[in-house]
C-alpha positions as CSV (number, residue, x, y, z in Angstrom):
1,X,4.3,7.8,-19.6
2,X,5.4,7.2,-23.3
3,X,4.6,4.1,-25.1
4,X,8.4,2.6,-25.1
5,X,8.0,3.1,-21.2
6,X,5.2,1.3,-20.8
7,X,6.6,-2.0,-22.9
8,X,7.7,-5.4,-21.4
9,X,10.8,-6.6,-21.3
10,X,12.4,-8.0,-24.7
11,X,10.9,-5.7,-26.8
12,X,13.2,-2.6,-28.8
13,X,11.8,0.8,-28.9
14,X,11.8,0.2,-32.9
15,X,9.9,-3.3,-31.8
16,X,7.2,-1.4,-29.6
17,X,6.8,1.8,-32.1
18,X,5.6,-1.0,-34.5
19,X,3.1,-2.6,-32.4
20,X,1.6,0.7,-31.4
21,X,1.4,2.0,-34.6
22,X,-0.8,-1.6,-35.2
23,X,-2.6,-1.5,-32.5
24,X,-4.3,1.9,-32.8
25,X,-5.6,1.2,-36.3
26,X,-7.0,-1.9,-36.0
27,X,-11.0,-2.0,-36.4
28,X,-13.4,-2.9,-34.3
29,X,-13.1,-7.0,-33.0
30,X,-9.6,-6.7,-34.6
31,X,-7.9,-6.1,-32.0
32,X,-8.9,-9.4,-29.7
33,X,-8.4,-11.5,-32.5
34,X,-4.9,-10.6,-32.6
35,X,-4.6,-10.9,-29.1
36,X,-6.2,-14.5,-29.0
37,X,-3.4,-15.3,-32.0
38,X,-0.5,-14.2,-29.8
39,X,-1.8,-16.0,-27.0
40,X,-1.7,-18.9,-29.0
41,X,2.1,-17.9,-30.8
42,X,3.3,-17.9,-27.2
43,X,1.6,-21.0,-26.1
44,X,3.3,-23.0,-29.5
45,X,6.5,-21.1,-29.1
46,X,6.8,-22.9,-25.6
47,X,6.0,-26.1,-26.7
48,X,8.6,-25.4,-29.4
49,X,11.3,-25.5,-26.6
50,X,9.8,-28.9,-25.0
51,X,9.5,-30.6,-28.3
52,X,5.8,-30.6,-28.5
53,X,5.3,-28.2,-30.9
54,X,2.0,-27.5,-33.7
55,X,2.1,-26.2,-37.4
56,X,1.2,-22.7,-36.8
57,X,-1.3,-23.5,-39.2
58,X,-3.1,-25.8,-36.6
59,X,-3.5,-22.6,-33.9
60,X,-6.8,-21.5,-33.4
61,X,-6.5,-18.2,-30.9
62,X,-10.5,-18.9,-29.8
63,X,-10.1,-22.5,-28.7
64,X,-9.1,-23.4,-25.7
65,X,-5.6,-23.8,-24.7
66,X,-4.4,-27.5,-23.8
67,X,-3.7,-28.5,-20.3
68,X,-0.5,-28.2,-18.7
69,X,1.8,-31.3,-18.2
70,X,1.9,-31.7,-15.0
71,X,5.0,-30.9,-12.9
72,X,7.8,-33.5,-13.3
73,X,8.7,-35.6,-10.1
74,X,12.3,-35.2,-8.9
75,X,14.9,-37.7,-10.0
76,X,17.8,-38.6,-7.6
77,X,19.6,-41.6,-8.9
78,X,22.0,-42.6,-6.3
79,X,25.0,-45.3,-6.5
80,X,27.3,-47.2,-4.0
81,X,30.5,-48.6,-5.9
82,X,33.4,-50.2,-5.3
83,X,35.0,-51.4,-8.6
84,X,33.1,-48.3,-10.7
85,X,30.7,-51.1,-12.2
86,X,28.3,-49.3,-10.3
87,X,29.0,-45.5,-11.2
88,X,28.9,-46.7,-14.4
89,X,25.7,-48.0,-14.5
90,X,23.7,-44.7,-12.7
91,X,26.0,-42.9,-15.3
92,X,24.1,-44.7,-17.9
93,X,20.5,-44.6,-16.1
94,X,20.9,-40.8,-15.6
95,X,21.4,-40.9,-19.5
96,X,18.9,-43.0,-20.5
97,X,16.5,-40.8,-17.7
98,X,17.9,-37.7,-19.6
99,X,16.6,-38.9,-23.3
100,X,12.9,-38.6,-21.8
101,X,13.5,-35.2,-20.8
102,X,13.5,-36.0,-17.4
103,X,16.6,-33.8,-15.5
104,X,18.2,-36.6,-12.7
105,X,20.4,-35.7,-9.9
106,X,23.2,-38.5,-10.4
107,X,25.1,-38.7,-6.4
108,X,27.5,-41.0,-5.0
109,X,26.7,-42.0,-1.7
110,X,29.6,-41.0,-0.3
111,X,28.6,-37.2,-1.4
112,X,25.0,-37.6,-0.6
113,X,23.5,-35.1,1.8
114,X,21.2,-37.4,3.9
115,X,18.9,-34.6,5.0
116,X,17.5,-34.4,1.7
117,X,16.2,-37.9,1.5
118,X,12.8,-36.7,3.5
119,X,12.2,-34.4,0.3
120,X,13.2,-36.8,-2.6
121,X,10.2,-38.0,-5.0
122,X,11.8,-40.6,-7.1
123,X,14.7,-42.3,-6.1
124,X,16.7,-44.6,-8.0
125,X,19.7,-46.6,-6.3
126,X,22.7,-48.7,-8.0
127,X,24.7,-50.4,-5.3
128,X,27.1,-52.9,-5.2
129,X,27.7,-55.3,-2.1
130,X,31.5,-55.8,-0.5
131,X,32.4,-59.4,1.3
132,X,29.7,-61.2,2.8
133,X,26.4,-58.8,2.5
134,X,28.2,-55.2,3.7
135,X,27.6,-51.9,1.7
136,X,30.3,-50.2,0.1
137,X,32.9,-48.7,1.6
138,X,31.6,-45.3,-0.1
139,X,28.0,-46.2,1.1
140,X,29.1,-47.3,4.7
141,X,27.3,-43.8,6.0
142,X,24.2,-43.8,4.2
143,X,23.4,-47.2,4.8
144,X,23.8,-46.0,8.6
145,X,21.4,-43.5,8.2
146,X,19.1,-45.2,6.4
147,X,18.9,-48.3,9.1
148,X,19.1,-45.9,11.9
149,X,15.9,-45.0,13.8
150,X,16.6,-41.4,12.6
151,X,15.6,-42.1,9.2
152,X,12.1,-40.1,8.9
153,X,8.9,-41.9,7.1
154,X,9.2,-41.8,3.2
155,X,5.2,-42.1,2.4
156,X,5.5,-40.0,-1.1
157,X,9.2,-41.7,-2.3
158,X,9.0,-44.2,-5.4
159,X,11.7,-46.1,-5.6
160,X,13.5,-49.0,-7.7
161,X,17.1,-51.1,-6.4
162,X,19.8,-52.2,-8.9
163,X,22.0,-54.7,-7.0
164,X,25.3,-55.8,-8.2
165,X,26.7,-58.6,-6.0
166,X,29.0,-61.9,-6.9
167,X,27.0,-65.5,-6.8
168,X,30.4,-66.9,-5.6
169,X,29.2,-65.2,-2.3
170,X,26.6,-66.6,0.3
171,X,25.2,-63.2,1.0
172,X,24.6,-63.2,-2.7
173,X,23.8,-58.9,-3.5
174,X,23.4,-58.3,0.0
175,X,23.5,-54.6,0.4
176,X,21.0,-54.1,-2.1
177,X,18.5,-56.8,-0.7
178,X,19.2,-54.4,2.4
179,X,18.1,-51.5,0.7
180,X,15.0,-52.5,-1.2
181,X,13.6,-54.1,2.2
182,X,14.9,-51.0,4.0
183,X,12.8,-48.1,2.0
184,X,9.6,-50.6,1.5
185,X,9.6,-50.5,5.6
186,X,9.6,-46.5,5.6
187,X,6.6,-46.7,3.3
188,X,8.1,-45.7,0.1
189,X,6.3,-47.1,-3.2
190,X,8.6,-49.6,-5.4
191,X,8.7,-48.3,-8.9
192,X,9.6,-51.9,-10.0
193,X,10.7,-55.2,-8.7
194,X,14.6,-55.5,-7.4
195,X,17.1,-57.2,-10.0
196,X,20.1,-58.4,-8.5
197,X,22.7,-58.7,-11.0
198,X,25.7,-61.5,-10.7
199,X,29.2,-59.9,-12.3
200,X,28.1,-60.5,-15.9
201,X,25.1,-57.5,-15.2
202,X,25.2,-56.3,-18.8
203,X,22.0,-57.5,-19.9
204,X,19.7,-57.8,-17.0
205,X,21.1,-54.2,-15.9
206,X,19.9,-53.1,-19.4
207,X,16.5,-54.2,-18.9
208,X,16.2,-52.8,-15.8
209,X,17.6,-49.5,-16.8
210,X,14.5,-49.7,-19.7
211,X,11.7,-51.0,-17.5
212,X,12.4,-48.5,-14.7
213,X,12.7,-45.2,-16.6
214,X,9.7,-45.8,-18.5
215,X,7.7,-45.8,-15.2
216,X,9.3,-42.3,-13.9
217,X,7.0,-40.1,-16.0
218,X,3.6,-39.6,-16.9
219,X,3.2,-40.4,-20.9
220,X,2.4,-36.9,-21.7
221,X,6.1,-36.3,-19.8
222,X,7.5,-39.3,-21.9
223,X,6.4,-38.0,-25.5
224,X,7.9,-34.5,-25.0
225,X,11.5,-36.1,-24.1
226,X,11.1,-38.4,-27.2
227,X,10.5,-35.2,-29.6
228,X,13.4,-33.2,-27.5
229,X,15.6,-36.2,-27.9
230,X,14.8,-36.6,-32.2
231,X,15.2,-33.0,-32.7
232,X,18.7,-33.3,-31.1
233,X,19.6,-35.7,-33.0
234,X,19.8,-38.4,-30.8
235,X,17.4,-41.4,-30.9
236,X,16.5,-42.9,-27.5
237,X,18.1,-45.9,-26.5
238,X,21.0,-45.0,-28.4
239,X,24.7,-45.5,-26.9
240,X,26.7,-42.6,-25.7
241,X,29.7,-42.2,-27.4
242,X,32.2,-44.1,-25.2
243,X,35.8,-43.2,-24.7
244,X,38.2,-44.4,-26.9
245,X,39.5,-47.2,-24.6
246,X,37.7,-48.4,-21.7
247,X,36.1,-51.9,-20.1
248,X,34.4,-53.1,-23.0
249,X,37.2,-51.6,-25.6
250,X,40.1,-52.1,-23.7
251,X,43.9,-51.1,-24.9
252,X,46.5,-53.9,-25.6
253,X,49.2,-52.4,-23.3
254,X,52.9,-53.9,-24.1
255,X,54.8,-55.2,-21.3
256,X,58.0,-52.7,-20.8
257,X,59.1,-54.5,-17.6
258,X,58.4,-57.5,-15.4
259,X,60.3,-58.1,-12.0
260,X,60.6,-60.1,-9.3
261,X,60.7,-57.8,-6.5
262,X,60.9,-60.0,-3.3
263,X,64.3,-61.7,-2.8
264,X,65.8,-65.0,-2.3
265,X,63.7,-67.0,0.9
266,X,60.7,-65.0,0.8
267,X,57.3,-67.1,1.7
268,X,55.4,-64.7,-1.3
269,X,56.5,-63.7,-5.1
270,X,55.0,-60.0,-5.6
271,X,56.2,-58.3,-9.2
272,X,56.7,-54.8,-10.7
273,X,55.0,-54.8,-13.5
274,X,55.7,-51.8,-15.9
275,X,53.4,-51.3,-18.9
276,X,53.2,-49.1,-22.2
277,X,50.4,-46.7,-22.7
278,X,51.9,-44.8,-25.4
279,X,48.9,-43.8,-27.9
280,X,46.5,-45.2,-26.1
281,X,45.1,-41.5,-24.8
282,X,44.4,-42.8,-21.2
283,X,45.2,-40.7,-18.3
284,X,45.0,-41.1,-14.7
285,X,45.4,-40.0,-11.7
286,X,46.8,-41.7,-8.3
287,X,44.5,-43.2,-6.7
288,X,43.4,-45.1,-9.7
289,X,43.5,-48.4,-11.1
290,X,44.2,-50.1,-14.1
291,X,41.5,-52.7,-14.8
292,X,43.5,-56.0,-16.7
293,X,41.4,-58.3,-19.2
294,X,43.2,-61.5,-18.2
295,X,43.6,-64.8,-20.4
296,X,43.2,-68.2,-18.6
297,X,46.2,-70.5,-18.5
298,X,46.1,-72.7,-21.8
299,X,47.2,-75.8,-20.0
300,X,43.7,-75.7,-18.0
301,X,42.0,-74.6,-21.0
302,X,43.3,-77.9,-22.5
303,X,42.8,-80.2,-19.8
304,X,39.1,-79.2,-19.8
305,X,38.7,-79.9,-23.3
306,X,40.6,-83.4,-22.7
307,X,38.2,-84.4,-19.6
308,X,35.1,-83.1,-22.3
309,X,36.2,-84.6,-25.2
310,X,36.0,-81.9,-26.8
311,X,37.5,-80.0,-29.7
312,X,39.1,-76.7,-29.5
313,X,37.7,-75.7,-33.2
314,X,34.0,-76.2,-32.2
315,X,31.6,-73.4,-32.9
316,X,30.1,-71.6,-30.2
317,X,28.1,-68.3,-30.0
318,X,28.9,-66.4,-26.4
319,X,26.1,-63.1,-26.0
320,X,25.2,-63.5,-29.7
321,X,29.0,-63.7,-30.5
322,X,30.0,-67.0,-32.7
323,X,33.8,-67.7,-32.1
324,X,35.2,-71.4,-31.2
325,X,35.2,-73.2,-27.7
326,X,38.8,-72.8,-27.6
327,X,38.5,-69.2,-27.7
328,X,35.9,-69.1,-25.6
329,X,37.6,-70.9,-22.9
330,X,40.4,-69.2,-23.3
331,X,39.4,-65.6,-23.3
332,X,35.9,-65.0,-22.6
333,X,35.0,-67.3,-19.8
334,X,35.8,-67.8,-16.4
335,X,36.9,-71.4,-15.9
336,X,38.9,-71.5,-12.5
337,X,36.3,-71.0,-9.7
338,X,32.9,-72.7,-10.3
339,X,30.1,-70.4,-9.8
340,X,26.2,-71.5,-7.9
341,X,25.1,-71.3,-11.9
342,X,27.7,-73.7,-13.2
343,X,26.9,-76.2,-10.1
344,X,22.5,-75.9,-11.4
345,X,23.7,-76.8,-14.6
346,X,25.7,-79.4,-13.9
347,X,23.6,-81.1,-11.5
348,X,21.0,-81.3,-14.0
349,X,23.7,-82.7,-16.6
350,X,25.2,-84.7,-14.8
351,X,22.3,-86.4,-12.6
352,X,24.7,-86.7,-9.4
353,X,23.0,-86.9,-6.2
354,X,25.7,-85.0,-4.3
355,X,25.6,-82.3,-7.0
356,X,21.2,-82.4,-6.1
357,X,21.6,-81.7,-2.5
358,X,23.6,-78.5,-2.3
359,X,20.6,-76.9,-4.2
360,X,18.0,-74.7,-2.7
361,X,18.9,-72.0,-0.3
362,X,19.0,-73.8,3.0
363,X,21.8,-75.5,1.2
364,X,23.9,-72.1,1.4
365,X,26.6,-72.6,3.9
366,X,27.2,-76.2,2.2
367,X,27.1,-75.1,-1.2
368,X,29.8,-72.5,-0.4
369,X,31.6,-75.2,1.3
370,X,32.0,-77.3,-1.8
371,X,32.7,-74.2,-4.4
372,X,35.7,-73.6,-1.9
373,X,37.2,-77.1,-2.6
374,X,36.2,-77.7,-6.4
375,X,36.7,-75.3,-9.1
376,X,34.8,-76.6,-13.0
377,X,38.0,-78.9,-13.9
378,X,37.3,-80.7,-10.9
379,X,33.3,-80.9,-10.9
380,X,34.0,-82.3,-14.4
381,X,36.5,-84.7,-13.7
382,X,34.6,-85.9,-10.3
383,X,31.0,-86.5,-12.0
384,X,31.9,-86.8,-16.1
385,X,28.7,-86.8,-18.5
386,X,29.1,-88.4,-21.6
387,X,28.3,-86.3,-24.9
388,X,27.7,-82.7,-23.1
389,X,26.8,-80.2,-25.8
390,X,29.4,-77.6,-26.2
391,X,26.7,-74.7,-26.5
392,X,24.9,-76.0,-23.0
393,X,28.6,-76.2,-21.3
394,X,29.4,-72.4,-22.6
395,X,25.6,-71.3,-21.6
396,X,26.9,-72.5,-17.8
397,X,29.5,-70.7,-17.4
398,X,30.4,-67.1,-16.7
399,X,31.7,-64.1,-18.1
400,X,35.8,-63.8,-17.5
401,X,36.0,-60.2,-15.5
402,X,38.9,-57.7,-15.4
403,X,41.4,-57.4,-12.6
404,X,41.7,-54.4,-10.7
405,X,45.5,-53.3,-9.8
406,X,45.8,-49.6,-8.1
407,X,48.0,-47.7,-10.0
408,X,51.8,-47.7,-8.8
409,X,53.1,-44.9,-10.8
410,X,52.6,-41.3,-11.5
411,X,51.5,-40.1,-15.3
412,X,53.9,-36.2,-14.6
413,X,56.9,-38.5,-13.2
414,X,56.8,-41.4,-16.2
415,X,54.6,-40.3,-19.2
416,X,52.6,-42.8,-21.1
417,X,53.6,-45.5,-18.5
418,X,51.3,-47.6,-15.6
419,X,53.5,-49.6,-12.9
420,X,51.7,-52.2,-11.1
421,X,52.5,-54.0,-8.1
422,X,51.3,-57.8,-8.2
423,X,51.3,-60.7,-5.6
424,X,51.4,-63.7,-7.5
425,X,49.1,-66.0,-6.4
426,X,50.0,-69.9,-5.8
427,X,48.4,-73.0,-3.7
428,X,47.4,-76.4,-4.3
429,X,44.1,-78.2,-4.7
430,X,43.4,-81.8,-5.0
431,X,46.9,-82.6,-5.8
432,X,47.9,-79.8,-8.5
433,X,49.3,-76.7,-8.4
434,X,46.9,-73.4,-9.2
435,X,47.7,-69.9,-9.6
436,X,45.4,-66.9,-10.2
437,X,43.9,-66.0,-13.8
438,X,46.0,-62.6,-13.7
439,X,48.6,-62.7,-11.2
440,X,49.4,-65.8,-13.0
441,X,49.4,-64.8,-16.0
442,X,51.8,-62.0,-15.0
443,X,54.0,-64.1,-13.6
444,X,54.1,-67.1,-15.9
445,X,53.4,-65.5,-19.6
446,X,53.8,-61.5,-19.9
447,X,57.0,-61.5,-20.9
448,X,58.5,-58.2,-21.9
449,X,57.1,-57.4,-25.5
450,X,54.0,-58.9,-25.1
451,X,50.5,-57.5,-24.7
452,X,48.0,-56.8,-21.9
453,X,44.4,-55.9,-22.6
454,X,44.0,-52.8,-20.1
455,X,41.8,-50.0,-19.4
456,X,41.9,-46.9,-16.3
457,X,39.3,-47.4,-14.1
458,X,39.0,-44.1,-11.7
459,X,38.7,-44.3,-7.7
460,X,37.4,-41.5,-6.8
461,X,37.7,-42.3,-3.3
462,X,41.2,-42.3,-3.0
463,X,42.1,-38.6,-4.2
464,X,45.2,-36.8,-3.0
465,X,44.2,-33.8,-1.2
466,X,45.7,-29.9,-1.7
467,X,49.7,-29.9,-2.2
468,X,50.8,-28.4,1.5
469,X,48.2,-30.6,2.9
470,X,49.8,-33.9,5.1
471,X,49.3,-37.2,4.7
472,X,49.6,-40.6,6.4
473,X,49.7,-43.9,4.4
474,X,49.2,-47.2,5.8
475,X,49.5,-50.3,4.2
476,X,50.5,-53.7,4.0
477,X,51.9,-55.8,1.2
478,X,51.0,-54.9,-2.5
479,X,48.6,-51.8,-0.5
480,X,51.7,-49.7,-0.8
481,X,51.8,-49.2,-4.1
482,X,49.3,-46.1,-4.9
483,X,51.7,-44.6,-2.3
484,X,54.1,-45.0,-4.3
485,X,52.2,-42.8,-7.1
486,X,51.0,-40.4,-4.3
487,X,54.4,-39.7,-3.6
488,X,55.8,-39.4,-7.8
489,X,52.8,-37.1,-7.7
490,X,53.6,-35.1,-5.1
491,X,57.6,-34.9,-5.9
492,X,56.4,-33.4,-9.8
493,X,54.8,-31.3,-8.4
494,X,57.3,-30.0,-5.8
495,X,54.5,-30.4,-3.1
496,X,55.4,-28.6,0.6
497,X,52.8,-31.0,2.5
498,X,54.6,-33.9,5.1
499,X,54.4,-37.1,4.2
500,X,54.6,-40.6,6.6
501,X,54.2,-44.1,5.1
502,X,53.4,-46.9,7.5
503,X,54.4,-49.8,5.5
504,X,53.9,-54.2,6.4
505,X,55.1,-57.2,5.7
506,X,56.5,-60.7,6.4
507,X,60.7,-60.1,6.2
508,X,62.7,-57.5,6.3
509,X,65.4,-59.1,4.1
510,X,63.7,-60.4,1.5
511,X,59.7,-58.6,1.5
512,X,60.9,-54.7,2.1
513,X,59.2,-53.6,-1.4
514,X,60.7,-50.6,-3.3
515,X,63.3,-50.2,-0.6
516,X,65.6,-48.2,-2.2
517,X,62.7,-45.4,-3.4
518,X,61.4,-44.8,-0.3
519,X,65.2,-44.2,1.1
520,X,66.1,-42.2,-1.7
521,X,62.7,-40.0,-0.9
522,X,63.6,-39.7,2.5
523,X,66.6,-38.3,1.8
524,X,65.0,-35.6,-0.6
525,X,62.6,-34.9,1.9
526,X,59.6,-36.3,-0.4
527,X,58.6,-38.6,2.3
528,X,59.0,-37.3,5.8
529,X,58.8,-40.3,7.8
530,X,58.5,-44.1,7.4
531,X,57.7,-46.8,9.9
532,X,57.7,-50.4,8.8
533,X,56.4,-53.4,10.7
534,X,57.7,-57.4,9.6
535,X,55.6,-59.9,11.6
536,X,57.8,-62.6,11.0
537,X,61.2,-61.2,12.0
538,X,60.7,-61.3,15.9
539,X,59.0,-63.5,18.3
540,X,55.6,-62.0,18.7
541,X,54.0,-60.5,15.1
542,X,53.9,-57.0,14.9
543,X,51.6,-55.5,12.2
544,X,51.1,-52.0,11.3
545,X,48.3,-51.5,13.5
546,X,50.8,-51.5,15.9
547,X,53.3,-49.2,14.8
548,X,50.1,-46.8,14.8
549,X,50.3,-47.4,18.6
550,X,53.4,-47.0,19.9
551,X,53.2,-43.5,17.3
552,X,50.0,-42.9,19.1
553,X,51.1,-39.4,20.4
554,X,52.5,-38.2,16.6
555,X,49.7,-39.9,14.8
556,X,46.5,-38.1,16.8
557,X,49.0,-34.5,16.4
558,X,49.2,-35.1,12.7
559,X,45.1,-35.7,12.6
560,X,44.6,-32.7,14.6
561,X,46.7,-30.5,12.0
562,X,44.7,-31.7,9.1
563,X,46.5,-34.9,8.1
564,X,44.9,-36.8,5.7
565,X,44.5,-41.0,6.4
566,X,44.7,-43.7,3.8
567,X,44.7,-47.5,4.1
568,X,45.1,-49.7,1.3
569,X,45.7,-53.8,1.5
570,X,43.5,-56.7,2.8
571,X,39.7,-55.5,3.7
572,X,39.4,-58.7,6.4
573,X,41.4,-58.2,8.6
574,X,44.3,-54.6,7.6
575,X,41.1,-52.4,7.5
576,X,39.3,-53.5,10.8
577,X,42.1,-53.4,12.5
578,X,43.8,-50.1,11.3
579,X,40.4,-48.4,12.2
580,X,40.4,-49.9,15.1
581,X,43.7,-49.0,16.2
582,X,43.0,-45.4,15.2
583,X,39.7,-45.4,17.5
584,X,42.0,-46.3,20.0
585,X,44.4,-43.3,19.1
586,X,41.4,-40.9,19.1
587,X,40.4,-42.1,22.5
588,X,43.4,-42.3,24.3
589,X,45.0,-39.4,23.0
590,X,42.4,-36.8,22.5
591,X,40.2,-37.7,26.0
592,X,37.2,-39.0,23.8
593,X,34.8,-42.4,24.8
594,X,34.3,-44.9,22.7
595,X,31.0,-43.3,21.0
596,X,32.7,-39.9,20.7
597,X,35.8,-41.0,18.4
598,X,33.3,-43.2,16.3
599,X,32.0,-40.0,15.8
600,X,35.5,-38.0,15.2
601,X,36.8,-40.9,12.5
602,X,33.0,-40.9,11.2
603,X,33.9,-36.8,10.5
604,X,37.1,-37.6,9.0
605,X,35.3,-40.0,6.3
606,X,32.7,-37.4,5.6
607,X,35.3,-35.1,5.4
608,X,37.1,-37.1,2.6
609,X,40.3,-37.0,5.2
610,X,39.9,-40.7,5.9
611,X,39.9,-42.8,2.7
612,X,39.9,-46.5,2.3
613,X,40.5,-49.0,-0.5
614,X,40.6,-52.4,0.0
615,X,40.4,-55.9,-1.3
């Protein structure tokens, strides 16, 4: 055997001449020096590559080589959403995880493999909470599992719980509450306490990023992600470079198009709202939704300042932010529906009695009760205080959120453009008339050539599937229109899969939304078949639900050949009933028990074949 034949790998028969041609005339001793030096090369030349590196003037090839770190724990960080708040956040927790060199596994818990939760070390879980205490809709399976007697023991899991919920609810951050009980029953180890965060999160989410990565690694662990994070350039704790227009930046969107689309008689107003996105750089898919920053109605903001005697032009700081109480009221604060926090603060303000015994929490049901019937204009009006202080009134209020519309338009059928289809919300309270912040807005002030504050917020759950693939649509009301981009979509791209919409409402004459589309798709054979159902045309009500009935035969055919399911409208009472309807379908039609299609729709959801999104 030559010399080149006997090298390791990575070294050049030039290399390997060289280090022979060393080796045999080094003197006596020599030669374990030199190997005691390259011991020690190699040992700095990994730390180089952690970020833990020495001068290669500190080596000493005799001393003892430091101890290994020890092996890092597995990171899964795994998030329930519904809006994307959630997605958003284990986004930014797998980052913040990332700048101390740990490597996370960032899942949704739609996608999550639930086998591998026996084997997880560290486990990290953002969820958000839908309607009275419920998981996601994308989490509906996991939380199944996990509360199922199949779950296995998790002795060696450490674990933390984001919740995101809305205080506006009873069952305030309910599916997180769930969770953290859940896992501390299986015997996993809490990494740190639960937050549960009301829909202004920012800040106590940021803390509890913060507090909970630091605990994931040993120190040792910690310093070499710190060093890897400098010598990249980026400092830890510093901000990802956001896109150019998103939640917190959003893009003022001008008004192309604003119609009426219901007709003369109808019980409801619902608009068609089209919208400029020309150099704004956002793109979407269907599916999607456009997330609007909405302004509150200046005549409210006004009559609060009357019934507060106070002045529009009064200084105010809002999250360290100075502006004026007018602005504040007007654009940053939600001042329609009182909130548990603004009814604290204004107990304590105002002294009332009343206001004193809906506090605690076996004053839940009744607290609820009262938010129902008073919104802040009313609370103020019904127990005044005399001199409030304009800071304390801003500090009891809450952050103004976006609006989520789904998308009614396609970006290859009408470039730079978003559509939206809006149900203008009216009613009355103590006397006056009311309307949504946004619907309201739509329909009272966005005018065509005026602005909307926007951003594209993606639904991942709610995808088209493969071009020749079918599809079934259901939905009732303002649910129709991401069918309405499903089927732009699908036309652009000369798609060969059959289409059926199963569309809802109240009249025929005077509700029938985007008539004329869907009869000009019909005829091109874009949409294959539509059934409609209007509950208040005929004696008894018939709702789509039904129509999936009497199609029972068709609609279990189409399942069978791969049709994909989607239901968009009202999650009370459209969703249960749809899915219901459809177990009925499955059972009737294919021969199954009640358990058994449970189990065939369960597949379908798994599958991604049976998508929901609701609101």
């Amino acid at each position: 055997m030559t010399a080149f034949e006997f090298a390791g790998p990575g070294f050049t028969a030039e290399q390997w001449n060289q280090i022979n041609a060393l080796a045999t005339s080094l003197g006596p001793g020599q030669g374990l020096w030199l190997s005691g030096y390259f011991a020690g090369l190699d040992q700095h030349t990994r730390a180089l590559r952690t970020g833990a590196g020495l001068p290669l003037a500190t080596l000493d090839p005799l001393a003892p080589l430091p101890p290994a770190a020890p092996s890092p724990r597995s990171l899964t960080i795994l998030f329930g959403s519904e809006t994307g708040n959630g997605a958003g956040l284990a986004k930014a927790l797998g980052e913040a995880a990332g700048r101390l060199g740990v490597e996370p596994t960032v899942v949704d818990m739609a996608d999550y493999k639930l086998r591998r939760l026996k084997d997880e070390q560290d486990l990290l879980i953002v969820t958000s909470t839908h309607g009275e205490g419920d998981p996601p809709l994308s989490g509906k399976g996991f939380f199944e599992f996990i509360e199922s007697r199949k779950v296995p023991r998790l002795p060696e899991l450490r674990y933390a719980v984001l919740a995101l919920g809305d205080s506006t609810y009873e069952h305030f951050c309910g599916a997180g509450k769930r969770l953290d009980h859940r896992l501390e029953e299986l015997g996993a180890t809490r990494l740190g306490a639960r937050v549960d965060c009301d829909v202004d999160y920012d800040e106590e989410a940021a803390s509890w990023i913060k507090a909970v990565v630091a605990k994931l690694t040993p120190p040792a662990q910690a310093a070499i992600g710190g060093t890897l994070a400098r010598a990249a350039g980026v400092q830890p704790g510093s901000p990802v470079s956001p896109p150019v227009f998103d939640k917190r930046r959003p893009f003022s969107a001008t008004v192309i198009e604003n119609l009426v689309l219901t007709g003369r008689g109808s019980s409801k107003e619902t608009r068609h709202i089209e919208l400029s996105l020309a150099g704004s750089g956002l793109t979407f898919e269907p599916g999607d939704a456009l997330g609007i920053v909405p302004r509150n109605d200046p005549r409210l903001v006004e009559a609060l300042l009357d019934t507060l005697s106070l002045s529009a032009e009064t200084p105010v700081s809002i999250k360290e932010r100075s502006t004026t109480l007018g602005e504040a009221l007007g654009e940053a604060l939600k001042i329609t529906a009182a909130t548990p926090r603004f009814l604290e603060h204004w107990a304590t303000a105002s002294g009332a009695r009343e206001l004193e015994d809906l506090r605690g929490d076996r004053q839940a049901e009744a607290r609820s009760a009262f938010l129902r019937s008073y919104h802040v204009i009313d609370i103020v009006r019904r127990f005044p205080v005399q001199g409030i202080d304009p800071q304390t009134f801003v500090a009891s209020l809450r952050t103004l959120q976006p609006r989520l519309y789904s998308i009614a338009s396609s970006l290859p059928a009408l470039p730079d453009e978003a559509h939206l289809t809006v149900s203008t919300v009216r009613y009355e309270l103590h006397g006056e008339a009311r309307s949504g912040v946004a619907s309201g807005h739509f329909a009272e002030r966005a005018e065509p050539d005026t602005t909307v504050s926007v951003y594209v917020q993606e639904n991942r759950h709610f995808r088209l599937p493969d071009d020749d693939a079918p599809i079934l649509m259901i939905g009732a009301g303002t649910g129709v229109a991401p069918y309405r981009a499903f089927l732009q979509e699908r036309e652009a791209r000369c798609a060969t899969g059959r289409s059926w919409l199963v569309f809802g409402e109240r009249n025929f004459h005077s509700d029938f939304l985007y008539q004329t589309e869907w009869q000009a798709l019909l005829k091109d054979g874009v949409l294959s078949r539509m059934n409609v159902a209007f509950s208040r045309d005929g004696a008894t009500k018939t709702y789509v639900q039904h129509r999936l009935i009497e199609h029972a035969r068709d609609v279990f055919a189409w399942l069978e050949e791969g049709a994909h399911v989607y239901v968009c409208g009202d999650g009370a009472k459209l969703a249960p009933d749809v899915h219901s309807a459809l177990r009925t379908i499955v059972q009737q039609q294919g021969g199954r028990g009640k358990a058994a299609a449970d189990d065939y729709l369960g597949a379908l959801q798994r599958d991604h074949r049976y998508q929901i999104d609701v609101y």
